[in-house]
DRENDO-1510 file (C-alpha; in Angstrom, 1 decimal, always signed):
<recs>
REC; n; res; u; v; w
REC; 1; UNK; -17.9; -52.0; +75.6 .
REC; 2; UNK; -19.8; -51.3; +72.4 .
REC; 3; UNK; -21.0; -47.8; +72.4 .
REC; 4; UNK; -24.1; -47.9; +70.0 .
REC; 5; UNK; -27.3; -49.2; +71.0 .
REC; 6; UNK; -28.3; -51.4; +68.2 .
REC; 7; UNK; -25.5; -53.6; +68.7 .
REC; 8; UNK; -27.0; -57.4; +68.0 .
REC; 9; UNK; -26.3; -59.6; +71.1 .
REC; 10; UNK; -24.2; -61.9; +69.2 .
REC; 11; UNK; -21.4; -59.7; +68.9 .
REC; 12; UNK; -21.5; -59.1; +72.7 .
REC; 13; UNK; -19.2; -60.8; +74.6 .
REC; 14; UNK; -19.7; -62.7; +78.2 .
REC; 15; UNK; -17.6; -60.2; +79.7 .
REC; 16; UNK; -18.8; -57.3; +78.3 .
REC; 17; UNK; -22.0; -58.6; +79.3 .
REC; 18; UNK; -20.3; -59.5; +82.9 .
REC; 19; UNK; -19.2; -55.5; +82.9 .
REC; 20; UNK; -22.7; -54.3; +81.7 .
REC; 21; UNK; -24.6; -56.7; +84.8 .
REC; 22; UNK; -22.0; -54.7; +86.9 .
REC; 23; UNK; -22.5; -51.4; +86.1 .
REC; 24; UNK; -26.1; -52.4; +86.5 .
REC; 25; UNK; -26.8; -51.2; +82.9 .
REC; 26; UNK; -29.2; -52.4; +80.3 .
REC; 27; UNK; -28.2; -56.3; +79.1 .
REC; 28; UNK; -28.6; -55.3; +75.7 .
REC; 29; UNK; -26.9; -51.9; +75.1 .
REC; 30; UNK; -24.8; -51.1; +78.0 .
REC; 31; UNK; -26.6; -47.2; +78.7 .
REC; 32; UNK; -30.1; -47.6; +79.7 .
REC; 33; UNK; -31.1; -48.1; +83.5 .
REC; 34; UNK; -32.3; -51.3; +84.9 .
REC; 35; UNK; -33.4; -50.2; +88.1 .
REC; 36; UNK; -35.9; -47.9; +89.0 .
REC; 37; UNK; -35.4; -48.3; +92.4 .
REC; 38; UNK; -33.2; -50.4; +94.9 .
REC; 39; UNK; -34.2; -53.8; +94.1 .
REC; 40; UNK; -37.0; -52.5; +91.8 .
REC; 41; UNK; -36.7; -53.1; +88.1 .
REC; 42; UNK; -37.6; -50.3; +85.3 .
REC; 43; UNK; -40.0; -51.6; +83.6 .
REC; 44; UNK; -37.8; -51.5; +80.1 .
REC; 45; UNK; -34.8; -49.6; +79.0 .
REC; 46; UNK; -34.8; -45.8; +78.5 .
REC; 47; UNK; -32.3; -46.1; +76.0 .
REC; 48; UNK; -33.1; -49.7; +73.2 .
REC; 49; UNK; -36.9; -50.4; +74.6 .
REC; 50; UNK; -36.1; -53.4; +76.1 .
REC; 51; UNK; -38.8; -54.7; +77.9 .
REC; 52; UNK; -37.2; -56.2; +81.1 .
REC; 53; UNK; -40.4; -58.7; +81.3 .
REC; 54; UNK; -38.2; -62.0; +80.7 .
REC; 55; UNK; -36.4; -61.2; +83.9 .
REC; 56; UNK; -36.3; -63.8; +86.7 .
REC; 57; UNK; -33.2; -64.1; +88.8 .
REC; 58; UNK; -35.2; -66.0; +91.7 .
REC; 59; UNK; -33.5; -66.4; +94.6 .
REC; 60; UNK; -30.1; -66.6; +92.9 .
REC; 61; UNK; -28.4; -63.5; +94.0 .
REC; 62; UNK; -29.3; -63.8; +97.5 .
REC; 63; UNK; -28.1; -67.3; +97.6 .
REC; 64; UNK; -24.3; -66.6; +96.3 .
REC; 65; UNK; -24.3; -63.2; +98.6 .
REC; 66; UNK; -25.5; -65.1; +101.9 .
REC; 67; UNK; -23.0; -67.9; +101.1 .
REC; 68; UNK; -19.9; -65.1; +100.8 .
REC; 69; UNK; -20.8; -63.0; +103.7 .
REC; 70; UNK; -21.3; -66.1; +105.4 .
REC; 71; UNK; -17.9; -67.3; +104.7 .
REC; 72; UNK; -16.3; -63.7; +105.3 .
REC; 73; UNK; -18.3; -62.8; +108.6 .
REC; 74; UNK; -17.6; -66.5; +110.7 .
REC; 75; UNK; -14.3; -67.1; +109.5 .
REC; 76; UNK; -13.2; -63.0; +110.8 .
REC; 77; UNK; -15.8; -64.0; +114.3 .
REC; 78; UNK; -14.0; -66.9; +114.6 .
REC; 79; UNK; -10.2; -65.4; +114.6 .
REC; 80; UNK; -11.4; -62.6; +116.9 .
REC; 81; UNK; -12.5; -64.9; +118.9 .
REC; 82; UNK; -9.7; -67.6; +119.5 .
REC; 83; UNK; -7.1; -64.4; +119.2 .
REC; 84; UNK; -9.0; -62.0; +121.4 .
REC; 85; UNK; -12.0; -63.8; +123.3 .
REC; 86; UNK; -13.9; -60.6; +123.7 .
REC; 87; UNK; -17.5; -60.4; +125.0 .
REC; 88; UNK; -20.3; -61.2; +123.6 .
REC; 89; UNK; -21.6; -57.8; +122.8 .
REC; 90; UNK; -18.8; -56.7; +120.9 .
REC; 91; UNK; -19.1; -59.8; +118.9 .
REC; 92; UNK; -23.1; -57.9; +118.0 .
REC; 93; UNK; -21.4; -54.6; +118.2 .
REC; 94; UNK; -18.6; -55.8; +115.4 .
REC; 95; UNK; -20.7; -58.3; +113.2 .
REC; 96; UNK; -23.7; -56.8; +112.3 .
REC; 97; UNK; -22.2; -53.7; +110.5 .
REC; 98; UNK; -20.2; -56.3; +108.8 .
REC; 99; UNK; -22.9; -58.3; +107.7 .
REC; 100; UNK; -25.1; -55.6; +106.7 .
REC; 101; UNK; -21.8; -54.6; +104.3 .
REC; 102; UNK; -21.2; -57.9; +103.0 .
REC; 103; UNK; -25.1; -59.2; +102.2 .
REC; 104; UNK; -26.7; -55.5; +101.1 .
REC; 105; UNK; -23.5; -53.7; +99.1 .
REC; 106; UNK; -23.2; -56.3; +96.5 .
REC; 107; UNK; -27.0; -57.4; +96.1 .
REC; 108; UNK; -27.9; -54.9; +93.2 .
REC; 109; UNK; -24.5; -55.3; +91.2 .
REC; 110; UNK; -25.1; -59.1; +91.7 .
REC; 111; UNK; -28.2; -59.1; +90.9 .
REC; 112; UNK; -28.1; -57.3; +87.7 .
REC; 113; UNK; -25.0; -59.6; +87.2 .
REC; 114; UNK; -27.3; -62.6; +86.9 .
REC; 115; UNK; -29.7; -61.1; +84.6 .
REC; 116; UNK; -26.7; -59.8; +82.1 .
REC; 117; UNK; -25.7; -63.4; +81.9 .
REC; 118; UNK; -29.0; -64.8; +81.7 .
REC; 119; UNK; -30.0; -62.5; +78.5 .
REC; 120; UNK; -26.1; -63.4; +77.3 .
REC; 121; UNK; -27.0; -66.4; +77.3 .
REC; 122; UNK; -30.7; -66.4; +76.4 .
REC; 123; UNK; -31.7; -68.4; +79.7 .
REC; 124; UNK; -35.0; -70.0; +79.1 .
REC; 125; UNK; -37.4; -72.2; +82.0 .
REC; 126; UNK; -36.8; -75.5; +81.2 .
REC; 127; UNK; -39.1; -78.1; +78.7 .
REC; 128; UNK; -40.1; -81.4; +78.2 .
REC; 129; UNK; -39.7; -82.6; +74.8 .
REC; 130; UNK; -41.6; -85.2; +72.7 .
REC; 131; UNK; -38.3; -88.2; +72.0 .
REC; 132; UNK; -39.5; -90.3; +69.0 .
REC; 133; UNK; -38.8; -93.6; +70.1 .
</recs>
C-alpha cells in the first residue's frame, strides 16, 4: 500500500484499493477512518479531508452478502438434513447463529469494499447524452 497521503488516485491500484475497502480505510489514502460507527459513515477522512459525500453503495452490499449466506446456510441445512434428519428446532437452534455470522460479519468490510472500488473507479449515476444525428 502506499504510505503517504497525497498519493494521486491514478497511481493506486484496483487491489490496493480492494485491500484499503477491506481494511475499511479511507479510499483515497489508506489511514483515515470511514466509519464512525457500525454501518455509519464519518463524515470525511481524519487523515486527507475527504469528504465521503459522493458515497452511495445502495443496496449493493446487502445483496452479494444475502446471496452468499444464502448459498452457505441451505446448502449446510440441507446435508444436515438428508445425513441426520434432526428436528426442527435444532434446525432454528443451528441456523440462526449461522446466519447471523454469515449476513452481519462481512457487511462492513463489504461494504467499504464497494465504495473503495467505486472511488477506484470514479463511479458516477448514469446520463443521457445529446447524439448529433
Amino acid at each position: 500500500m502506499n504510505d503517504s497521503a497525497g498519493t494521486s488516485q491514478s497511481e493506486t491500484t484496483v487491489l490496493q484499493s480492494a485491500m484499503r475497502g477491506l481494511a475499511c480505510k479511507c479510499p483515497r489514502c489508506g489511514q483515515g477512518k470511514l466509519y464512525a460507527g457500525f454501518l455509519t459513515l464519518a463524515p470525511a477522512c481524519d487523515r486527507c479531508g475527504l469528504d465521503y459525500a459522493f458515497i452511495d453503495t445502495g443496496d449493493g452490499p446487502a445483496i452479494f452478502i444475502i446471496m452468499l449466506a444464502g448459498a452457505i446456510v441451505v446448502g449446510c441445512a440441507l446435508v444436515v438434513e438428508v445425513k441426520y434428519q434432526p428436528p426442527f428446532w435444532l434446525h432454528a437452534a443451528l441456523w440462526l447463529p449461522l446466519i447471523l455470522a454469515t449476513t452481519l460479519l462481512p457487511l462492513r468490510a463489504m461494504k467499504s469494499l464497494l465504495i473503495a472500488l467505486q472511488f477506484h473507479h470514479k463511479a458516477a449515476p448514469g446520463r443521457l447524452i445529446d447524439r448529433e444525428k
